[in-house]
ROMI-185261 format. One record per residue: residue number from 1; residue in three letters; x, y, z of N, C-alpha, C in turn. Coordinates in Angstrom, 3 decimals. Layout:
N
<NUM 'ALA' <X Y Z> <X Y Z> <X Y Z>>
...
This chain:
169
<1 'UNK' <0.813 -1.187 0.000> <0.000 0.000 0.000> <0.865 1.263 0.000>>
<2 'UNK' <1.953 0.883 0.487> <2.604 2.342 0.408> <3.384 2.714 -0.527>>
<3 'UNK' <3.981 1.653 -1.616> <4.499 1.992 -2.679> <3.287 2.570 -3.471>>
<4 'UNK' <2.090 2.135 -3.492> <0.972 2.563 -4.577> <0.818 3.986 -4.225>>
<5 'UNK' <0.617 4.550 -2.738> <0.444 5.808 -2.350> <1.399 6.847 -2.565>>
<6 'UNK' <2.811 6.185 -2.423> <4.302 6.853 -3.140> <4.043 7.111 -4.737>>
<7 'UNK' <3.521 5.823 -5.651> <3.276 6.294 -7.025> <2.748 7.490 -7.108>>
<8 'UNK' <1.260 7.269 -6.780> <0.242 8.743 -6.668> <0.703 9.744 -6.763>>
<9 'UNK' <1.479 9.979 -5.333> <1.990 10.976 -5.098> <3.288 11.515 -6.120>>
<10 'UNK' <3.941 11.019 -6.564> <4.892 11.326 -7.580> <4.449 11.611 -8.954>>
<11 'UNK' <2.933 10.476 -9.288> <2.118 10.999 -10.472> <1.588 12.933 -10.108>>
<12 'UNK' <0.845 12.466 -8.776> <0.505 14.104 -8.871> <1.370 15.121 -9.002>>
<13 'UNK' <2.848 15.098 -8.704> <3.631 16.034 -8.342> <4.230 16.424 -10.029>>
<14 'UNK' <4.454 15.373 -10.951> <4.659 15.540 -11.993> <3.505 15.887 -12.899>>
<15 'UNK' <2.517 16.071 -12.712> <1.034 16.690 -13.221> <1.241 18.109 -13.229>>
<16 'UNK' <1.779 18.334 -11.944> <2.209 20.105 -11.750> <2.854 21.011 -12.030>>
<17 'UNK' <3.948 20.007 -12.524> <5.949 20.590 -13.036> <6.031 20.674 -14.347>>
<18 'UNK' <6.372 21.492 -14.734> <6.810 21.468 -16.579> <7.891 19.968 -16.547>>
<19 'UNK' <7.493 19.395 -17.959> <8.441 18.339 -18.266> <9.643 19.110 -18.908>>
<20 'UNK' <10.947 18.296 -18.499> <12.233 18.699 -18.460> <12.568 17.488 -19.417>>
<21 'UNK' <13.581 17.926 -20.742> <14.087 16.558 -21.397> <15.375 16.870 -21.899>>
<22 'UNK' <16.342 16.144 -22.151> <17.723 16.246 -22.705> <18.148 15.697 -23.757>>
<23 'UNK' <18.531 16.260 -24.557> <18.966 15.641 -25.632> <20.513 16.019 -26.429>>
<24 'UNK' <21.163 15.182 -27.691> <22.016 15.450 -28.288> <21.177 16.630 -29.396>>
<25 'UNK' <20.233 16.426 -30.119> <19.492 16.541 -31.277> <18.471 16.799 -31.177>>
<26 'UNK' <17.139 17.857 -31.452> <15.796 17.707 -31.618> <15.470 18.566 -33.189>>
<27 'UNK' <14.829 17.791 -33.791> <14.278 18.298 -34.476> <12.320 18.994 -34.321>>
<28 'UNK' <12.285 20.094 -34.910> <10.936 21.018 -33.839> <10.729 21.422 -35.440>>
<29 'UNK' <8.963 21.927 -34.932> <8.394 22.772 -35.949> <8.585 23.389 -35.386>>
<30 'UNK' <8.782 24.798 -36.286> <8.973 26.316 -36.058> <7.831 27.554 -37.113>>
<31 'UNK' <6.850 26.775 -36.809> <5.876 26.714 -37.634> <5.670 28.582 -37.653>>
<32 'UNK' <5.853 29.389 -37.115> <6.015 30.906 -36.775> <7.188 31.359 -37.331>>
<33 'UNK' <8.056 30.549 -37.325> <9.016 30.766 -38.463> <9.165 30.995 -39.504>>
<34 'UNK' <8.060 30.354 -39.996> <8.116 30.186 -41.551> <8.005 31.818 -41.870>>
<35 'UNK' <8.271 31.829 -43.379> <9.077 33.343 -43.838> <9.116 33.334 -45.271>>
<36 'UNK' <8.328 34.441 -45.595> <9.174 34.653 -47.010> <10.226 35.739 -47.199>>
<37 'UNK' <11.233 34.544 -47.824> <12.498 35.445 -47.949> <12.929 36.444 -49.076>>
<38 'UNK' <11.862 36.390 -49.896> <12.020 37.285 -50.828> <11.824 38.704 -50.632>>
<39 'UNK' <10.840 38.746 -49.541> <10.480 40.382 -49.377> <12.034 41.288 -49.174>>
<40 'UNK' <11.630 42.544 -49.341> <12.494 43.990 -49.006> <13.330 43.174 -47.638>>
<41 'UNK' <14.620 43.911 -47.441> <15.334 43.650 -46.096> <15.388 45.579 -45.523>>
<42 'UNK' <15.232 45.515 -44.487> <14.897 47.000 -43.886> <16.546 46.955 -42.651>>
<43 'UNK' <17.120 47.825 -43.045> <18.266 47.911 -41.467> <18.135 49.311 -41.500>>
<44 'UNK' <18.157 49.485 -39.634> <18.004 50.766 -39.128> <19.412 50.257 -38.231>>
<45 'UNK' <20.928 50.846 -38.005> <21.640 50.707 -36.882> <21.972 52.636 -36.445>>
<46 'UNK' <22.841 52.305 -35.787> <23.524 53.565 -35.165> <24.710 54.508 -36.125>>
<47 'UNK' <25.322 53.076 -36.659> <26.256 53.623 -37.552> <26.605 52.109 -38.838>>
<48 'UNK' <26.653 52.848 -40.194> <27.200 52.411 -41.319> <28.592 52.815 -41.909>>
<49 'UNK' <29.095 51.288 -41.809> <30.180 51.509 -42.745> <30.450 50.392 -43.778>>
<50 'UNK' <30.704 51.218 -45.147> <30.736 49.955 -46.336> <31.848 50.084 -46.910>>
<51 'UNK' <32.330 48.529 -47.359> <33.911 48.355 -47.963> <33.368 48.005 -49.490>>
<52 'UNK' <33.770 48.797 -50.542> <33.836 48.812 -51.876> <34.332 47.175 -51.738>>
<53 'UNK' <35.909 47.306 -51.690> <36.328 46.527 -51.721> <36.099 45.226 -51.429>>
<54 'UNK' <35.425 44.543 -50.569> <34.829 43.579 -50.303> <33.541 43.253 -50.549>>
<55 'UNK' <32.683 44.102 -50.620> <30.940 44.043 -51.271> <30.442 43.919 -50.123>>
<56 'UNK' <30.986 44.846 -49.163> <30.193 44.374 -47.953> <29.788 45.685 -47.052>>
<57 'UNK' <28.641 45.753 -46.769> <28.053 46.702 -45.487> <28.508 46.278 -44.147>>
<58 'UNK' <28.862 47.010 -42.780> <28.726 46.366 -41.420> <28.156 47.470 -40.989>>
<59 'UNK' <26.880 47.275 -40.186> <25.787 48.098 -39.131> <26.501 47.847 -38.011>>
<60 'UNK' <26.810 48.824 -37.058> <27.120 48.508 -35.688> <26.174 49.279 -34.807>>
<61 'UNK' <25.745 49.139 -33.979> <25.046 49.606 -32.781> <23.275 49.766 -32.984>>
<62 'UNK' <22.580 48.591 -31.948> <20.996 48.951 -31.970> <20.641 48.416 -33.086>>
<63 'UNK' <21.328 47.278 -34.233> <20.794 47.394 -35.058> <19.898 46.053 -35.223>>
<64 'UNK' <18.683 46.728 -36.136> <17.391 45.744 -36.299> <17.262 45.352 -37.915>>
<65 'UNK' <17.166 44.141 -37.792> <16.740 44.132 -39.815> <15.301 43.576 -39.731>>
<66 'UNK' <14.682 43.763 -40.791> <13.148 43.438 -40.630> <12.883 42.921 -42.047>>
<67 'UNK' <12.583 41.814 -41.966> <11.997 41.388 -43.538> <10.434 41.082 -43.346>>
<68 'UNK' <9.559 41.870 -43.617> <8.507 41.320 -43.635> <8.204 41.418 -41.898>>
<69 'UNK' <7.437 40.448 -41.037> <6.751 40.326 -39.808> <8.015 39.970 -38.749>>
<70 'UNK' <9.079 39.266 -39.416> <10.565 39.026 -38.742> <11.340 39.964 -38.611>>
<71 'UNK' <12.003 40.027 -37.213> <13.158 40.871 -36.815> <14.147 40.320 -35.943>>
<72 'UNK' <15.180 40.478 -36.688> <16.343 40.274 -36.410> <17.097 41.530 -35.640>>
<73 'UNK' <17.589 41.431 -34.355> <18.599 42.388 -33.887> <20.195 41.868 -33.161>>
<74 'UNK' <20.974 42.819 -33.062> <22.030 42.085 -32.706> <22.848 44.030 -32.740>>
<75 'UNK' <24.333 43.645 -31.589> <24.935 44.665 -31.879> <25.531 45.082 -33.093>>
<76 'UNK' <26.013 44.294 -33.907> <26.571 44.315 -35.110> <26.073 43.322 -36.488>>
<77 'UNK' <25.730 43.932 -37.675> <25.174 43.080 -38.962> <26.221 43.182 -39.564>>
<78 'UNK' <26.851 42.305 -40.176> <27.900 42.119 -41.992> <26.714 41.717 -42.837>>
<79 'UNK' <26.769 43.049 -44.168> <25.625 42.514 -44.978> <26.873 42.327 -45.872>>
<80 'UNK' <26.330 40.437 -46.714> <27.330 40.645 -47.420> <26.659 40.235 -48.873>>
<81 'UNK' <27.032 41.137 -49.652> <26.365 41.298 -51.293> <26.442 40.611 -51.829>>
<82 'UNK' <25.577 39.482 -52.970> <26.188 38.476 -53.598> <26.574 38.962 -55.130>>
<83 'UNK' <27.487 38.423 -55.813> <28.390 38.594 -56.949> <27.989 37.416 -58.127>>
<84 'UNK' <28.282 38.085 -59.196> <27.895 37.647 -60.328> <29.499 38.306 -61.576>>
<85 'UNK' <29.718 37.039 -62.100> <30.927 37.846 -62.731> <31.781 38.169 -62.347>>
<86 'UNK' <32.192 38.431 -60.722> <33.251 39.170 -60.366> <32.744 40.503 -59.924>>
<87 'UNK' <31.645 41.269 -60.079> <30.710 41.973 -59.586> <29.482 41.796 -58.469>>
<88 'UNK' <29.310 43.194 -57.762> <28.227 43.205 -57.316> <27.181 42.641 -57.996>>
<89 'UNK' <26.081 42.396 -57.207> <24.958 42.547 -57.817> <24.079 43.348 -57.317>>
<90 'UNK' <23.944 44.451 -56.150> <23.531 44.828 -55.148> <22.482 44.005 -54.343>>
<91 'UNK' <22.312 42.495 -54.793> <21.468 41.719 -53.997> <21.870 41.919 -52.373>>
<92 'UNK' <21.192 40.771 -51.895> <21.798 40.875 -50.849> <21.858 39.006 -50.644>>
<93 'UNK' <23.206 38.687 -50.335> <23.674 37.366 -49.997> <23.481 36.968 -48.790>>
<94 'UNK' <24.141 37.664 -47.506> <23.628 36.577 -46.336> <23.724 38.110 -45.396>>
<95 'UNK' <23.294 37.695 -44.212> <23.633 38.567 -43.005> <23.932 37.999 -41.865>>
<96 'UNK' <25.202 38.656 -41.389> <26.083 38.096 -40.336> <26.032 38.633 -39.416>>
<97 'UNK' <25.074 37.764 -38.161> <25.113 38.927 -37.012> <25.782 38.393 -35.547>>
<98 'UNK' <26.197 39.468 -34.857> <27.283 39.156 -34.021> <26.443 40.417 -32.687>>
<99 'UNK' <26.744 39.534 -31.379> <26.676 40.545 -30.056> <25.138 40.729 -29.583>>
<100 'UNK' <24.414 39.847 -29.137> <23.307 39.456 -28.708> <22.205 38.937 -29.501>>
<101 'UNK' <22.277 38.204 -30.418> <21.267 38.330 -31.269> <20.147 37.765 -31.050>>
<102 'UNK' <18.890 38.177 -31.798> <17.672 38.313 -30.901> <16.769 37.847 -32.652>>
<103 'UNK' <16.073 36.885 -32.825> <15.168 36.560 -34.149> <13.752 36.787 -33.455>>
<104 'UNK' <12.847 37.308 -33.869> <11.618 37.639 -33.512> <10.802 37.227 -34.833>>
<105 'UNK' <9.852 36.028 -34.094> <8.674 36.305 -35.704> <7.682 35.401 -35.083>>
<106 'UNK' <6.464 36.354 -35.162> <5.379 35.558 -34.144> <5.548 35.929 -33.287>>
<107 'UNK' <4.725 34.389 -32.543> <5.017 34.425 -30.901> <6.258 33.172 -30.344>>
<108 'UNK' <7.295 33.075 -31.512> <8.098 32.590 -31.536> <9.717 33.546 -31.219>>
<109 'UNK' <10.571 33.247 -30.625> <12.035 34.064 -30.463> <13.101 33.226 -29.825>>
<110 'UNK' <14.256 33.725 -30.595> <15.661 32.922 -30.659> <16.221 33.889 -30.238>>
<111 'UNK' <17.118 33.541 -29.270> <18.209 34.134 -28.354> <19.633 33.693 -29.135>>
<112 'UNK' <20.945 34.127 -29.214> <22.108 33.748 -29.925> <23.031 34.293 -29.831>>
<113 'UNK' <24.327 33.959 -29.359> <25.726 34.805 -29.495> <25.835 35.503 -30.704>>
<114 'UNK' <25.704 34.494 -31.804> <25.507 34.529 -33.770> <24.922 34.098 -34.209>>
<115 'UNK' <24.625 34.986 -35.379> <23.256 34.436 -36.319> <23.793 34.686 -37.762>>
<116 'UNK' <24.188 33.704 -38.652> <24.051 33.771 -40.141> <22.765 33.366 -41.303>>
<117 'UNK' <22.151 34.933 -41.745> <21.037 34.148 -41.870> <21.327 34.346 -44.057>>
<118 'UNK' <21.217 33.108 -44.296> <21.172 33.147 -45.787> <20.157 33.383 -46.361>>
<119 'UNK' <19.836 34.956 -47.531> <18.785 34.788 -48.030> <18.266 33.796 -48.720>>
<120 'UNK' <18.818 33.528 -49.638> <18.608 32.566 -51.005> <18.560 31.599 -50.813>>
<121 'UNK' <18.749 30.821 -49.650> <18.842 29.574 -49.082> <17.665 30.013 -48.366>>
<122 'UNK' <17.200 30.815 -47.805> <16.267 31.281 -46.893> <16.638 30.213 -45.503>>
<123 'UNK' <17.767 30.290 -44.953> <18.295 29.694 -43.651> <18.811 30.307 -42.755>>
<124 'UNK' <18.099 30.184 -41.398> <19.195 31.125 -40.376> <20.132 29.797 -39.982>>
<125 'UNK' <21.300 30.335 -39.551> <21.984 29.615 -38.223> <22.382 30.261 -37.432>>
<126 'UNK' <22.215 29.821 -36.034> <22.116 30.701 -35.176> <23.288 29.401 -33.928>>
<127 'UNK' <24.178 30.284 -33.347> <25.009 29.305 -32.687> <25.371 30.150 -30.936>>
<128 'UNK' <25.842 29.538 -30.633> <26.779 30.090 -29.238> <25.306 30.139 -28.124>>
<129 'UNK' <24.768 29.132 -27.276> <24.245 29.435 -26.484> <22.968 29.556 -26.534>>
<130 'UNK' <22.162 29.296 -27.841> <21.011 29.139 -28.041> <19.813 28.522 -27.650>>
<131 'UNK' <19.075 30.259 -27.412> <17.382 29.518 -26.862> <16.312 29.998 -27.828>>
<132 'UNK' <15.456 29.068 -27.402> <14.657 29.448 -28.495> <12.949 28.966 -27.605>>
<133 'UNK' <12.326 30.475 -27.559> <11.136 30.230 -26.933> <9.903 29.981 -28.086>>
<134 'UNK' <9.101 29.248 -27.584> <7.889 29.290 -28.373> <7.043 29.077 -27.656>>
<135 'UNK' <6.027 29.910 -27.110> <4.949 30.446 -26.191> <5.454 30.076 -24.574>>
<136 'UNK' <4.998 29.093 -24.390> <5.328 29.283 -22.720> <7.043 27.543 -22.703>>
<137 'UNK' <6.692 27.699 -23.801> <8.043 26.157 -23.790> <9.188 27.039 -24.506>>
<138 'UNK' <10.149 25.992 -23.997> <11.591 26.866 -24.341> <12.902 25.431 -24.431>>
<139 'UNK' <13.410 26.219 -25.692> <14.460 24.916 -25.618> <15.779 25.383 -26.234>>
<140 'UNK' <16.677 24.534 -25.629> <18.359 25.368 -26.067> <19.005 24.249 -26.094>>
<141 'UNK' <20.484 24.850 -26.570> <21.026 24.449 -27.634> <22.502 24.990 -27.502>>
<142 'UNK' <23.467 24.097 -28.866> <24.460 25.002 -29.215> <24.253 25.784 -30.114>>
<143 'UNK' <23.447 25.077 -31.209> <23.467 25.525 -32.378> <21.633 24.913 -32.755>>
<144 'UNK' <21.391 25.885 -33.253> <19.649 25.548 -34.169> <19.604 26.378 -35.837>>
<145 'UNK' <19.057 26.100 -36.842> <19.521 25.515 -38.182> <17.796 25.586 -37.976>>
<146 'UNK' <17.437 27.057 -38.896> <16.105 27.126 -39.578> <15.586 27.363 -40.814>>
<147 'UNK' <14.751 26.668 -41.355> <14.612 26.501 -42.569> <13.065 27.414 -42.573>>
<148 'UNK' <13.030 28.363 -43.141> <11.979 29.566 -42.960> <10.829 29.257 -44.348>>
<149 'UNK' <11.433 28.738 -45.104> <10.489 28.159 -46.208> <9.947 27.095 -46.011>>
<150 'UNK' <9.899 26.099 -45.261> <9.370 24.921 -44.611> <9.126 24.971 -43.012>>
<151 'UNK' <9.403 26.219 -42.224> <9.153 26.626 -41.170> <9.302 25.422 -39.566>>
<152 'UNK' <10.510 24.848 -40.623> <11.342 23.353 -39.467> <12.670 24.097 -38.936>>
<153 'UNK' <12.759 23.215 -38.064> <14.385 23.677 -37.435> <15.085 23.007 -36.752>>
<154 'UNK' <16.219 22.646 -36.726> <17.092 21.605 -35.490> <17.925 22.130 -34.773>>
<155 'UNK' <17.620 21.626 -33.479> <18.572 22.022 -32.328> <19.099 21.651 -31.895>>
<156 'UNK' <20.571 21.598 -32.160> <21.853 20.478 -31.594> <22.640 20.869 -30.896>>
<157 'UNK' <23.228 19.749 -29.750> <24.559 20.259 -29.030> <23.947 20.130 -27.832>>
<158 'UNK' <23.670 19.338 -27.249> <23.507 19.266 -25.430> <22.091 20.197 -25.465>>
<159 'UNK' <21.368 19.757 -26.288> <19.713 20.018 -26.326> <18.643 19.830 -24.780>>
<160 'UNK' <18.335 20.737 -24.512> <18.175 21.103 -23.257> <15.918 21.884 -23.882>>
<161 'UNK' <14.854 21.076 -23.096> <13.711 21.172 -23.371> <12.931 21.295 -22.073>>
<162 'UNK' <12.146 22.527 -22.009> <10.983 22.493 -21.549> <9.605 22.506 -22.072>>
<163 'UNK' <8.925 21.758 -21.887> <7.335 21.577 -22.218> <6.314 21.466 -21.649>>
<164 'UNK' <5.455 22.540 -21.672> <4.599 22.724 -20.587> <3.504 21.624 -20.583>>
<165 'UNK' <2.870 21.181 -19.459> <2.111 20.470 -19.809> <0.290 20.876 -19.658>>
<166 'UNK' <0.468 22.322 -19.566> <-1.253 23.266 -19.778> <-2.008 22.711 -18.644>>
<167 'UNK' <-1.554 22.294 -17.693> <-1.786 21.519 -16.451> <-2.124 23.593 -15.668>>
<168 'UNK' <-2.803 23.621 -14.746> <-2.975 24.918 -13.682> <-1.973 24.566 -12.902>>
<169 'UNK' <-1.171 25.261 -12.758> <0.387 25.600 -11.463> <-0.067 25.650 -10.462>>
């Protein structure tokens, strides 16, 4: 009788607690993610500076990029131009962001040391320390790898999960 009353009691107590899980690997919908990457790219920073020479913009300070309903911030962006010929094209190839970076879209958001997000591939990667909330669950990472046109994503490296279970606290 008292192991059955010990069960109970450990069933109820885990009824109450967010589930905790660990992993190497998870693969997640990021269904708020999803994105079209074709739209306009918008950067507002503090300060611009661009190298002819390399085809490249760097934003430093406050800066936000916005494509569409997504925002990206971080202390510093490398926009880097993609080439055709040996030329610009004034497209825009990827953006390299460095010094808190922050992905917003939805009611979805990624936390990140760095974020490389490829247009044309329409892929972020996002590395160093990564969390990534989606409503009241939250899960981290070293590294998470989003695919914004199929609105999937994987989170690898000592994968670390909370999941609520909509249970009253």
């Amino acid at each position: 009788m008292r192991f059955f009353i010990r069960q109970v009691l450990i069933l109820c107590l885990i009824s109450f607690i967010p589930i905790t899980a660990f992993a190497q690997n998870a693969t997640v919908a990021f269904g708020g993610l999803k994105h079209d990457a074709t739209l306009p790219v918008e950067i507002t920073a503090d300060e611009l500076i661009v190298d002819q020479e390399t085809g490249s913009a760097v934003f430093k300070g406050n800066v936000v990029a916005g494509q569409g309903e997504m925002r990206l911030s971080a202390g510093n962006v490398r926009v880097e131009y993609a080439t055709e010929n040996g030329g610009a094209t004034g497209k825009i190839d990827r953006l390299l962001a460095t010094g808190g970076v922050t992905l917003v879209n939805g009611a979805e958001a990624a936390e990140a040391a760095e974020a490389v997000y490829s247009i044309e591939s329409a892929q972020i990667v996002m590395t160093g320390n990564v969390i990534l909330t989606q409503g009241e669950n939250a899960l981290a990472g070293k590294k998470l790898t989003v695919d914004l046109r199929e609105g999937s994503g994987r989170m690898e490296g000592g994968v670390k999960t909370i999941f609520q279970t909509g249970t009253d606290q």
